[in-house]
ZAMARGU-4260 file (C-alpha; in steps of 0.2 Angstrom, whole numbers, plus 5000, padded with zeros to 4 digits):
<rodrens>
0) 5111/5093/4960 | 5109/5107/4951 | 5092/5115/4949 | 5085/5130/4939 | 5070/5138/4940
5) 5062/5155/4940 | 5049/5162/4950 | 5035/5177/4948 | 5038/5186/4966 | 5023/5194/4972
10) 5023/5202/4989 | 5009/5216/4987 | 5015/5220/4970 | 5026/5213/4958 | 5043/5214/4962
15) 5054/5207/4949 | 5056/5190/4938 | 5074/5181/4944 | 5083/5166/4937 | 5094/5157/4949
20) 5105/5142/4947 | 5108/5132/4965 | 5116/5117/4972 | 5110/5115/4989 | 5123/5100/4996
25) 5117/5101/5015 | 5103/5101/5026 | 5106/5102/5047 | 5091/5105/5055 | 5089/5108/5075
30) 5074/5105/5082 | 5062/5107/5097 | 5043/5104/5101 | 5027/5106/5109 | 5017/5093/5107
35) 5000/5102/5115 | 5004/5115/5102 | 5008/5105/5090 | 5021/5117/5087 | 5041/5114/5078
40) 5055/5129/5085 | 5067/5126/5074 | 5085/5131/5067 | 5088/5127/5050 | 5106/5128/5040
45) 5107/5124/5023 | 5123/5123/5012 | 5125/5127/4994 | 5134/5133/4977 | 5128/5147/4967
50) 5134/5153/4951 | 5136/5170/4948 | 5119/5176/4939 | 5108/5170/4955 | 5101/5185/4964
55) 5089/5177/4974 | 5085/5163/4983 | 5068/5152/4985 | 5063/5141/5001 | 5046/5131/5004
60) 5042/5133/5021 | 5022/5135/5024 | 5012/5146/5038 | 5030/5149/5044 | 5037/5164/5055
65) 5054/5168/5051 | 5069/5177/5063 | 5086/5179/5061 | 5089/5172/5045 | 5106/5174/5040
70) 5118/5170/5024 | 5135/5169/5024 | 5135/5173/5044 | 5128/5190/5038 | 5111/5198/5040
75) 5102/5194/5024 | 5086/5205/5016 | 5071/5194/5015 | 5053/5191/5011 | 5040/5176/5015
80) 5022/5173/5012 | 5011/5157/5018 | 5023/5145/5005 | 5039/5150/5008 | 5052/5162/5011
85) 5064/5173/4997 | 5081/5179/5001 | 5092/5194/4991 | 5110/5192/4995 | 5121/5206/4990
90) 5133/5195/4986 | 5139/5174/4986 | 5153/5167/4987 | 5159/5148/4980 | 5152/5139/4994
95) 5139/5147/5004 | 5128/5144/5020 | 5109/5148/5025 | 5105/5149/5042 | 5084/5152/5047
100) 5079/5152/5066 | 5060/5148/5062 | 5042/5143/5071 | 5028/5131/5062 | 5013/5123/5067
105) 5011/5108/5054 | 4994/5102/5047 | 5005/5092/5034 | 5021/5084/5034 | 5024/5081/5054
110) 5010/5075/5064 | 5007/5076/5084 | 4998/5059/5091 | 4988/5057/5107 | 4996/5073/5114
115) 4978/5080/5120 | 4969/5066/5122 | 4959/5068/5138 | 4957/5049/5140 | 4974/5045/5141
120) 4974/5029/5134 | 4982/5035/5115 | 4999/5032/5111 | 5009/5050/5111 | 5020/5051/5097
125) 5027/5061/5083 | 5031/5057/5067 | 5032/5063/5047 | 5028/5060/5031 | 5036/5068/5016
130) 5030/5059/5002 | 5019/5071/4991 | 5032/5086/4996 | 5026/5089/5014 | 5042/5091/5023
135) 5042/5109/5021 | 5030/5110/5033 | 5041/5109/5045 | 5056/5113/5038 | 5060/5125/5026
140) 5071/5120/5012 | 5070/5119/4993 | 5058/5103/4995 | 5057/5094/4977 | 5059/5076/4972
145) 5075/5081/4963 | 5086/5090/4975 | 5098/5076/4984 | 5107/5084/4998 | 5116/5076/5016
150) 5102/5080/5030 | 5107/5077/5048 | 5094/5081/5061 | 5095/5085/5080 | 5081/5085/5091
155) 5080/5088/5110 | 5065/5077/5118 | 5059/5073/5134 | 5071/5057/5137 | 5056/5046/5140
160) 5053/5044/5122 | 5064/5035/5109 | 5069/5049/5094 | 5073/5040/5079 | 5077/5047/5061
165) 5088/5045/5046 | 5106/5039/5045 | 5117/5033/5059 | 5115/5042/5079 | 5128/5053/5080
170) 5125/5057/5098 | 5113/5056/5113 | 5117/5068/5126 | 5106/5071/5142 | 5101/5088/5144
175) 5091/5088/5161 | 5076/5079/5158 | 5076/5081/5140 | 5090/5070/5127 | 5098/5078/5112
180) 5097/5066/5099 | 5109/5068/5083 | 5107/5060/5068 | 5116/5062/5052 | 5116/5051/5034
185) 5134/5052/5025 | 5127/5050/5009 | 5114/5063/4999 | 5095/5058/4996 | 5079/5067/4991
190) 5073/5079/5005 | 5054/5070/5005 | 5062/5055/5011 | 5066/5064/5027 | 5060/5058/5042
195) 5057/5057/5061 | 5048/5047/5072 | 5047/5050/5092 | 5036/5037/5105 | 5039/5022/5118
200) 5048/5009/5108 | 5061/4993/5112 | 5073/4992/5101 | 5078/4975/5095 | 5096/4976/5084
205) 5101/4963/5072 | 5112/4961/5057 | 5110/4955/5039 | 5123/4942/5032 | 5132/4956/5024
210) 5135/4964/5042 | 5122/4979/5038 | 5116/4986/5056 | 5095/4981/5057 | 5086/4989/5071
215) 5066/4987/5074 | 5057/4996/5085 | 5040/4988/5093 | 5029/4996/5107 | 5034/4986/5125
220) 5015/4981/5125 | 5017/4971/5110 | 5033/4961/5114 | 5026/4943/5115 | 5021/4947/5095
225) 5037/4954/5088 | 5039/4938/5081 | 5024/4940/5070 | 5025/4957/5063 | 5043/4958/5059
230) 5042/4939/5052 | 5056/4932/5042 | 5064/4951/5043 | 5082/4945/5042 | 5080/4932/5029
235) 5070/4946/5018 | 5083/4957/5020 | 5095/4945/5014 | 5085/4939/4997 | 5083/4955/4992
240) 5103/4962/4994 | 5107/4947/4984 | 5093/4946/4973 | 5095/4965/4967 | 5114/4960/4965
245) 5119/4978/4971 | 5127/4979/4992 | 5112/4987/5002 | 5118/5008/4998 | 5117/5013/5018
250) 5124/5013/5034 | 5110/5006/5043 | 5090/5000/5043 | 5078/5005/5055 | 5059/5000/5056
255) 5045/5009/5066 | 5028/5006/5068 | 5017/5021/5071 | 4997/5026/5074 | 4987/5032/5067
260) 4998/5032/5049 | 4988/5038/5033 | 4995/5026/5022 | 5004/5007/5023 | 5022/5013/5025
265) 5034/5026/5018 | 5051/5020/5013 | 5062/5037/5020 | 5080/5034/5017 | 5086/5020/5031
270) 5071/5021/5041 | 5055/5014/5036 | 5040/5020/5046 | 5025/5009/5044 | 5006/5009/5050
275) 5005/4999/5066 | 4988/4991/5061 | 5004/4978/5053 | 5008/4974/5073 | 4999/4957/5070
280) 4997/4943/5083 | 4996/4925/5076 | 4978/4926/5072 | 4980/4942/5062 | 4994/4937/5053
285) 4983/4925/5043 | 4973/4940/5037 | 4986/4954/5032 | 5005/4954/5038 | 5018/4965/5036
290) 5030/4953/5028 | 5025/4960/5009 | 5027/4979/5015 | 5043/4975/5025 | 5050/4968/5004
295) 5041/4981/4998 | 5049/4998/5009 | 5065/4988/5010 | 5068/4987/4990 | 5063/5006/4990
300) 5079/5009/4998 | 5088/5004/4980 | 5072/5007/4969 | 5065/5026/4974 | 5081/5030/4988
305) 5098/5027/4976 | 5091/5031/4960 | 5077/5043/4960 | 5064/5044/4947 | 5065/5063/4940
310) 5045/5065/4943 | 5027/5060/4943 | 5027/5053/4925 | 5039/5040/4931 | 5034/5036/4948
315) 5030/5019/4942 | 5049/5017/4941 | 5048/5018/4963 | 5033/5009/4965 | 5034/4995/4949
320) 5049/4990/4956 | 5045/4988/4975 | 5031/4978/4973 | 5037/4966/4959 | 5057/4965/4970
325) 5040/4962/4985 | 5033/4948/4974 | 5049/4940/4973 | 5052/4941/4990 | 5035/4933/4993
330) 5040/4920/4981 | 5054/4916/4992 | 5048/4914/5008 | 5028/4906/5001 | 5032/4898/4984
335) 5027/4898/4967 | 5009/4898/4969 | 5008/4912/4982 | 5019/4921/4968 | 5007/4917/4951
340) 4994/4923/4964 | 5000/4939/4967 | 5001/4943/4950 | 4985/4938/4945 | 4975/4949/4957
345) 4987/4962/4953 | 4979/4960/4935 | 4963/4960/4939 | 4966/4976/4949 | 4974/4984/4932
350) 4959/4978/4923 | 4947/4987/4934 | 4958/5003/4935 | 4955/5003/4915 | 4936/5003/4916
355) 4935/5018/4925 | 4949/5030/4915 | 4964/5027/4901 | 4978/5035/4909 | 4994/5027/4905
360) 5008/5020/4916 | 5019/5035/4913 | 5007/5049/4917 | 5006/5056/4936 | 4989/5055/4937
365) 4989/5034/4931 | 4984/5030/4952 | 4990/5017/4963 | 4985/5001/4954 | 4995/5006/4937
370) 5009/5012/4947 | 5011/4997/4959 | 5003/4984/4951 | 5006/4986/4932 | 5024/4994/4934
375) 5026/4975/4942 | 5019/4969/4929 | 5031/4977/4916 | 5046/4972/4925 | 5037/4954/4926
380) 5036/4956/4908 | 5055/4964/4903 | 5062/4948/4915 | 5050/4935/4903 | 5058/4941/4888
385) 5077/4946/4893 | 5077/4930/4905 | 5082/4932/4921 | 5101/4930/4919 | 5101/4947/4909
390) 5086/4955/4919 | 5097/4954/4934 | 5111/4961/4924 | 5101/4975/4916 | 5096/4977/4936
395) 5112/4982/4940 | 5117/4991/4928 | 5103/5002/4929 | 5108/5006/4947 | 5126/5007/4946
400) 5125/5019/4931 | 5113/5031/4940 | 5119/5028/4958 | 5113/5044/4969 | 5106/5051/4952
405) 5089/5053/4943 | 5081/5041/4934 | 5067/5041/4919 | 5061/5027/4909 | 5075/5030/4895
410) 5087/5028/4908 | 5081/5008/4910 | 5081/5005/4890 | 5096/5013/4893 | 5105/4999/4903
415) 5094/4985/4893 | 5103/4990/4879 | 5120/4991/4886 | 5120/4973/4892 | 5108/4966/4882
420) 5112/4979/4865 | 5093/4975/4862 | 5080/4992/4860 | 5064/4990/4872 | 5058/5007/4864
425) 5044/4999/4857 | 5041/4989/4873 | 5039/5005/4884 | 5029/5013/4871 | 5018/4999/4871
430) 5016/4996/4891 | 5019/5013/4901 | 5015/5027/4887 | 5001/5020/4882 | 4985/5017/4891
435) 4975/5001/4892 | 4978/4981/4891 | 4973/4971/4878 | 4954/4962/4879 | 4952/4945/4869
440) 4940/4932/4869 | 4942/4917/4860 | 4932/4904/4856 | 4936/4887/4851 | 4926/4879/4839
445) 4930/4860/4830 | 4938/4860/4814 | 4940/4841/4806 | 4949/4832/4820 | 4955/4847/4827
450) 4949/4866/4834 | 4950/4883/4828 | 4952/4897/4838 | 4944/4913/4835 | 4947/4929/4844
455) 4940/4946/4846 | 4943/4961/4853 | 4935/4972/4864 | 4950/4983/4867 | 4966/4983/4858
460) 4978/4999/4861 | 4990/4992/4850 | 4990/4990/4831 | 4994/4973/4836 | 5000/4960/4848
465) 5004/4940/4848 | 4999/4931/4862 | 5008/4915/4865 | 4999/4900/4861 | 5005/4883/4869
470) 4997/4866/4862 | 5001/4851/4872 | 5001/4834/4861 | 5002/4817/4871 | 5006/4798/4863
475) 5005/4788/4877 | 5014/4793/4889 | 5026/4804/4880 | 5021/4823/4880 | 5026/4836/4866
480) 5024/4853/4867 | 5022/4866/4852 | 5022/4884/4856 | 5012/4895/4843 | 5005/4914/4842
485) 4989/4921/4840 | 4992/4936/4829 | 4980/4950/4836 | 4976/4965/4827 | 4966/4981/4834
490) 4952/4979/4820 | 4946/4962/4814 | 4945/4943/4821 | 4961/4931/4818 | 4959/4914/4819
495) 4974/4901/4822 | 4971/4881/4818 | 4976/4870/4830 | 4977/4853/4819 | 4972/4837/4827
500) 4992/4829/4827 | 5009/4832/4828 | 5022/4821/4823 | 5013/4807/4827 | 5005/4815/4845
505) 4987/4818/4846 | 4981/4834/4854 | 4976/4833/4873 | 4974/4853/4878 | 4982/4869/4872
510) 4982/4886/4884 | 4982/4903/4878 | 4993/4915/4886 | 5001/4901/4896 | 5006/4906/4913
515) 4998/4922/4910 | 5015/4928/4902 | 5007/4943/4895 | 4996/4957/4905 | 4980/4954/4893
520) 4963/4952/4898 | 4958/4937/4889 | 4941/4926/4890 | 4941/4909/4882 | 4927/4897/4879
525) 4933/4878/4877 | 4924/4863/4878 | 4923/4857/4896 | 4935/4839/4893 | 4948/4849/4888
530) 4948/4862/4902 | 4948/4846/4912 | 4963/4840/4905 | 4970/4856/4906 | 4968/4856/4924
535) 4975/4839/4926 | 4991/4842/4917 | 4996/4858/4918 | 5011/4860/4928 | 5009/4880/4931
540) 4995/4887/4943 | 4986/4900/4933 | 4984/4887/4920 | 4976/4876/4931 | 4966/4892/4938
545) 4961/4897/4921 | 4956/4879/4917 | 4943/4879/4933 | 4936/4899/4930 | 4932/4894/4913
550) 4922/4879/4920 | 4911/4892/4926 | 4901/4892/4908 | 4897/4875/4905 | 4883/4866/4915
555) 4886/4857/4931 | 4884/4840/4924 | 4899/4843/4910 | 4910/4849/4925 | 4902/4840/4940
560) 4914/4827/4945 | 4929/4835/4943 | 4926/4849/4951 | 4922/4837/4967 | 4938/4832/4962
565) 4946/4848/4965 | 4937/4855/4980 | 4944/4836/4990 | 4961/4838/4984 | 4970/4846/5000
570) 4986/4849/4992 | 4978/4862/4981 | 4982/4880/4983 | 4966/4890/4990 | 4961/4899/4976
575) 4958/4888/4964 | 4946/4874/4977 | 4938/4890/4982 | 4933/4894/4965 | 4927/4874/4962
580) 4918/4877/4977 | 4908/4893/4974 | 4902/4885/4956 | 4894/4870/4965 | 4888/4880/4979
585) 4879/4892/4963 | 4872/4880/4955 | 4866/4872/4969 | 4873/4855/4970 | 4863/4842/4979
590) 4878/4841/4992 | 4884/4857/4994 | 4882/4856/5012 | 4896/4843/5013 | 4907/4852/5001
595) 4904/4869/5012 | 4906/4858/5029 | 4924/4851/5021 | 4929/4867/5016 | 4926/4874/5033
600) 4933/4860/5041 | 4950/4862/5032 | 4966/4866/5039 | 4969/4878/5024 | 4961/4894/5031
605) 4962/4904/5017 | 4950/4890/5010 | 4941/4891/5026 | 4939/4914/5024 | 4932/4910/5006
610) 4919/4896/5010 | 4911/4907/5025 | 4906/4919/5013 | 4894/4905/5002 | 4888/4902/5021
615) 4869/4904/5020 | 4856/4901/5031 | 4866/4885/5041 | 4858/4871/5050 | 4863/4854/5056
620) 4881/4850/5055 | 4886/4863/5044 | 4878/4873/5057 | 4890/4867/5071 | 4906/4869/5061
625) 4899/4886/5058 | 4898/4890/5078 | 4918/4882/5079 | 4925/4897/5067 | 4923/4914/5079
630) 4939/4904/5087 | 4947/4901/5074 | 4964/4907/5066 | 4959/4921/5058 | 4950/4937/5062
635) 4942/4938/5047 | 4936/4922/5047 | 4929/4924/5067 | 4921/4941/5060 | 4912/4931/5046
640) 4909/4915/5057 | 4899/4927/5071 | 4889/4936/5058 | 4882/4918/5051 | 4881/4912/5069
645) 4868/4926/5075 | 4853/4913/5071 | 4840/4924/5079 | 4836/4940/5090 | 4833/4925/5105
650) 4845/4931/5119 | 4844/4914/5123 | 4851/4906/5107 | 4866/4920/5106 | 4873/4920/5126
655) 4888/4914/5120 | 4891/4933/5115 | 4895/4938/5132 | 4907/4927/5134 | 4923/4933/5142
660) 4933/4927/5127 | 4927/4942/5116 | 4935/4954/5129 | 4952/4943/5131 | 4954/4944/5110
665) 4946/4960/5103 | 4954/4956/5087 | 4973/4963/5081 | 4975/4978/5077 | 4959/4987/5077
670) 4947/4977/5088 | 4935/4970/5077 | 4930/4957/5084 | 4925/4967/5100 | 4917/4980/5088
675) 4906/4968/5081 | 4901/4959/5097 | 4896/4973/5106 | 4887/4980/5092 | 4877/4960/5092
680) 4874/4962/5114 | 4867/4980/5110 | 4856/4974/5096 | 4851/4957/5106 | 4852/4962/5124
685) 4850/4979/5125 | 4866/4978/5135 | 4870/4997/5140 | 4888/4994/5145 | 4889/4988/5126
690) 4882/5003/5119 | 4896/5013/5130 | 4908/5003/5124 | 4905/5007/5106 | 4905/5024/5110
695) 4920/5024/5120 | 4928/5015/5105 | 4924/5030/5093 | 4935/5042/5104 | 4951/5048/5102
700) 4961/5038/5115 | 4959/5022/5099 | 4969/5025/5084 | 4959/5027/5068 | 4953/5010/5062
705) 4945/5005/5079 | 4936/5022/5078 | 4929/5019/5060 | 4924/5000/5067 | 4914/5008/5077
710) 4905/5024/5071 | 4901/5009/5058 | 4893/4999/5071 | 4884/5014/5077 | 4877/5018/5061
715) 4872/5001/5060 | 4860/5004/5076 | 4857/5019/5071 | 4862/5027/5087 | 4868/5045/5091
720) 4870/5057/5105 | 4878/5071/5111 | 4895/5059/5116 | 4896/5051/5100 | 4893/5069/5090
725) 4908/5074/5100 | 4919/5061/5096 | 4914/5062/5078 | 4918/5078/5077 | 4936/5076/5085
730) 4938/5063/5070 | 4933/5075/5057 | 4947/5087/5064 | 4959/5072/5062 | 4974/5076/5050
735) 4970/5057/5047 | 4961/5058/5029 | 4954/5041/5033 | 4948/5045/5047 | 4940/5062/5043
740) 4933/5055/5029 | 4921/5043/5038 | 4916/5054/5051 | 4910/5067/5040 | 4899/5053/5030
745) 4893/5048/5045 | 4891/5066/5053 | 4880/5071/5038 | 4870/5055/5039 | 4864/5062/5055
750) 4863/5080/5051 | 4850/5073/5038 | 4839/5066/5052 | 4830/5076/5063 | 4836/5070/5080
755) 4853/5071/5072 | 4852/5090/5066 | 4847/5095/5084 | 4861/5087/5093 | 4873/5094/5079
760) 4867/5109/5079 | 4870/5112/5098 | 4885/5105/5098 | 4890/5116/5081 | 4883/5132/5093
765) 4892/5126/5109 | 4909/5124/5100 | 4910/5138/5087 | 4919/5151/5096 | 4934/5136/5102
770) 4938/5130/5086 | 4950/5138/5073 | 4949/5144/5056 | 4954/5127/5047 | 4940/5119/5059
775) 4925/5129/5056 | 4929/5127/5036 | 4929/5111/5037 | 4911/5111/5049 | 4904/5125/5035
780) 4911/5110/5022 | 4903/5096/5028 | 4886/5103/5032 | 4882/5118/5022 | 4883/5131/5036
785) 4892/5150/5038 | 4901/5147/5053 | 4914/5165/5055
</rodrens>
């Protein structure tokens, strides 16, 4: 691909202003490391085309040392700084080559796991990220979003460890004790979606209905669970190749869990590395799974991978399609309700990102929820108005057209309006260049023998928008829909009359923005009988949600027995009995102990997570069914179940905590449940050996989310020493942001105590001369000090 670009060199002085035109096709990188450095010796060859006008060349490569760097086989004049290196060839030819012998010690981009932990008990691994243009940390190459090239990468590892990365193994040769690992992808992709990932693994291989190679890696601890975390992996794989309508564009798919990652997953180009806080056991995968990521980083390899957007005012073109291609998926495999759920709190989450900013969808700086969550919503959108047989065909159009290419938002109008000859210019302007989503409330007030509707705006960011109307009309037992539109402007009221018959049919209930087809914030105030029969006859879920949220306005006695209704109806999806249930439960109905103890007693558990939390103060049976939950199928739900337990500070009434039961499941993946029983036999028993194994928790020998558990239950007891000081200071070193994040809010919540500042302080003086540059900034960061 070809990419210009000029560049203001600055080595001591100003040296001169170059404009270079370069197609770099190849990238083969040869790779060895030490892991107690943390430390990359690399080889680097990079092929590319050059017209004649280039007389310089730019690579990122940061905090590098560079030797023996080569173009064309020849000696080359050269010039780095911490970002990267610049090379002056005397001449180039048609086709040219780069070769760079180099040495870098990553703080980005590759990160070295468990490699000096003194306690042994971390995983040792190795793995990247190059999302956010990081992979020129540890190898140097032009690194931007928009230079596709064919990488192949060889590393030579100690053959204990599995090595895996991009593209199909070439070869695997035994080299001693050490195995040279050779992988190569035959097709060009970005260079950020480069990847590697070195630790103890199984391997178990499958293959998709389309013959596609599927491999998943899984640590040989966590065998007896594979089942759990790589759930329903074939039959995703297999919606999504024939949902999306294009062949699967690789060789191969490989998965790999890792520790200690900084974000969910990352979708590199035929191998998907994902956070290992997703290796679930049957309890866990009641509380989060990995079967919407697995959808998610799979459709990436279409959506991000074979069409690349061309930059950060588009990214909503990676991340809108993977989630909505994911909610589809999870449409497939948990049906229509789990699907209409989805969206819906993906709303709510684009509503609240609008309270705090008005970015639009197509700026880089509109943050996750617009990106993932709206962009799904667009497409949710585009697929309500195209219908889904010319969606799917505007699909793959889309990503036939621009196949190994780059990508904007024009480029999908572009293939609408080649199938469909339809313009959605208007539609993008509306939904991705402009910021916010409409705010409506309507209220419905009698008019004769029928209702008008009156709505208002809070927030309109359009001139004006028309938000479906459906009116349902019944005559006996016949039913008659009439579809109308609220015509919104951005100033004023508008009002629509619903009149009283239709043909004959007398109106039962009409819903505005039925099936929440548009992505509007809209409040509506309705008499409670015909919320009621809204509920009762709606066929769509969100309509029957709607119908019960609403209910929240009116008085108990004008929603009281249908509620009940509700909350016994066990073929009702979670959401909307747990929302019956917390209205009752507020307002204090006389048997909201019953409705609570049925609720808890449920099979539904999701039901069972959201009735714990209206849990106050339990006695009697509700008590009891109370004390049956920290067993139950969820670790969430045991979590919540143990805090309402915990009746008193009586040892005697809380023994139960130190049954052996808490030790034999600690809760998947991040030991929870442990966590929070230890932190209940410290408070309670004064138990020593708890308090030790909260500390031990908060060292580096756990990965990062059983190390925040616990400097939270610590802070929680209020308890610090010179142990724990030093395993918060380890996690503030972390290169896990999470992770250092926490440990410096709880670091400096100490320093501000008294206690706390002497055992930092002497810890601080103790340590200064051992740690590096990059360490002592971050200590003179977090608490104010000079350290030199």
């Amino acid at each position: 691909m070809k990419i210009r670009f000029c560049f203001l060199f600055l080595l001591g002085a100003i040296r001169f202003l170059s404009a270079q035109s370069i197609d770099f096709t190849h990238l083969h990188v040869f790779l060895e490391l030490d892991t107690n450095e943390s430390a990359v010796y690399g080889k680097v060859q990079l092929a590319f085309k050059a017209d004649s006008a280039t007389d310089s060349i730019y690579l990122n490569g940061v905090n590098m040392e560079f030797e023996q760097v080569q173009m064309n086989n020849a000696e080359v004049n050269f010039g780095s700084d911490n970002k990267g290196i610049w090379l002056w060839p005397e001449e180039l030819l048609d086709s040219n080559s780069i070769s760079i012998k180099y040495t870098a010690h990553p703080r980005r981009g590759m990160f070295f796991i468990g490699w000096n932990d003194e306690t042994g008990l971390s995983r040792r691994q190795v793995w990247t990220q190059g999302q956010g243009i990081d992979n020129h940390h540890w190898v140097p190459h032009f690194d931007e979003q928009t230079d596709k090239l064919i990488t192949e990468i060889e590393v030579l590892f100690d053959s204990k460890y599995e090595v895996i990365s991009n593209g199909s193994l070439v070869s695997k040769e035994e080299e001693g004790e050490q195995i040279r690992w050779h992988y190569k992808m035959t097709k060009p992709h970005s260079s950020y979606l480069m990847m590697l990932a070195i630790g103890k693994y199984e391997l178990k291989k499958t293959v998709s209905k389309s013959g596609v190679s599927l491999w998943q890696y899984y640590y040989p601890d966590r065998e007896e669970d594979y089942k759990w975390y790589y759930y329903k992996n074939e039959e995703i794989f297999n919606f999504l190749e024939k949902e999306i309508g294009v062949p699967y564009p690789w060789g191969n798919y490989k998965q790999v869990p890792v520790q200690d990652f900084q974000h969910g997953a990352m979708e590199n180009t035929t191998a998907t590395i994902f956070g290992d806080f997703f290796l679930v056991d049957e309890v866990a995968f009641n509380d989060r799974n990995y079967t919407y990521v697995n959808a998610h980083e799979l459709a990436h390899q279409w959506f991000g991978n074979l069409v690349t957007a061309t930059g950060s005012d588009e990214h909503w073109l990676h991340e809108g399609f993977a989630t909505y291609y994911q909610w589809l998926s999870e449409k497939h495999l948990y049906g229509q309700d789990f699907f209409d759920w989805e969206r819906y709190k993906a709303a709510q989450m684009v509503f609240e990102a609008s309270k705090i900013d008005t970015v639009p969808l197509g700026n880089g700086k509109a943050g996750s929820a617009r990106f993932y969550q709206k962009g799904a919503w667009v497409l949710q959108m585009m697929n309500t108005r195209l219908g889904k047989e010319n969606f799917d065909r505007v699909m793959k159009s889309y990503l036939k057209r621009n196949a190994l290419g780059l990508v904007t938002t024009d480029s999908l109008n572009q293939a609408i309006y080649d199938v469909t000859a339809k313009d959605f210019q208007i539609f993008f302007d509306r939904w991705v260049r402009t910021a916010g989503e409409p705010e409506v409330k309507v209220i419905a007030t009698e008019a004769g023998k029928g209702y008008l509707l009156t709505a208002t705006t809070n927030y309109m960011p359009f001139d004006e928008i028309s938000i479906p109307v459906e009116v349902v009309y019944v005559s006996k037992k016949e039913v008659e829909k009439v579809n109308k539109l609220l015509k919104i402007k951005s100033k004023g009221e508008a009002t629509l009359l619903l009149e009283s018959d239709f043909q004959g049919f007398k109106i039962d209930y009409w819903v505005i923005n039925p099936n929440m087809e548009i992505l509007a914030n809209v409040e509506e105030k309705k008499p409670a009988s015909i919320l009621k029969r809204q509920y009762d006859q709606s066929t769509n879920f969100l309509d029957k949600y709607a119908a019960v949220v609403s209910a929240s306005t009116h008085p108990l006695k004008e929603k009281e027995k249908w509620l009940v209704e509700v909350i016994e109806n066990d073929k009702e999806f979670f959401s909307i009995r747990a929302e019956a249930l917390k209205q009752l439960v507020e307002a204090n109905h006389s048997k909201s102990d019953e409705f609570l103890l049925l609720a808890l007693q449920s099979k539904d558990v999701q039901l069972q997570k959201e009735a714990i939390k209206l849990v106050k103060n339990p006695e009697g049976k509700l008590m009891k069914a109370v004390a049956e939950l920290p067993k139950g199928d969820s670790y969430e739900l045991r979590e919540s179940a143990i805090n309402a337990s915990i009746a008193s500070a009586d040892p005697k009434e809380n023994s139960w905590l130190n049954e052996e039961f808490w030790v034999e499941n600690p809760g998947v993946p991040d030991n929870k449940i442990a966590v929070v029983v230890l932190l209940y036999r410290t408070a309670i028993f004064q138990d020593k050996e708890a308090l030790q194994g909260l500390i031990n928790f908060t060292s580096s020998g756990y990965e990062f989310l059983t190390r925040i558990n616990a400097m939270q239950a610590l802070g929680a007891l209020q308890y610090f020493d010179d142990e724990v000081a030093a395993n918060y200071f380890d996690a503030l070193f972390s290169l896990n942001r999470t992770l250092s994040r926490n440990a410096r809010q709880n670091l400096k919540a100490n320093y501000s105590t008294e206690t706390g500042k002497v055992v930092i302080d002497k810890y601080v003086e103790s340590q200064m001369n051992v740690w590096d540059d990059f360490q002592k900034r971050l200590v003179n960061r977090t608490f104010g000090l000079n350290l030199e």
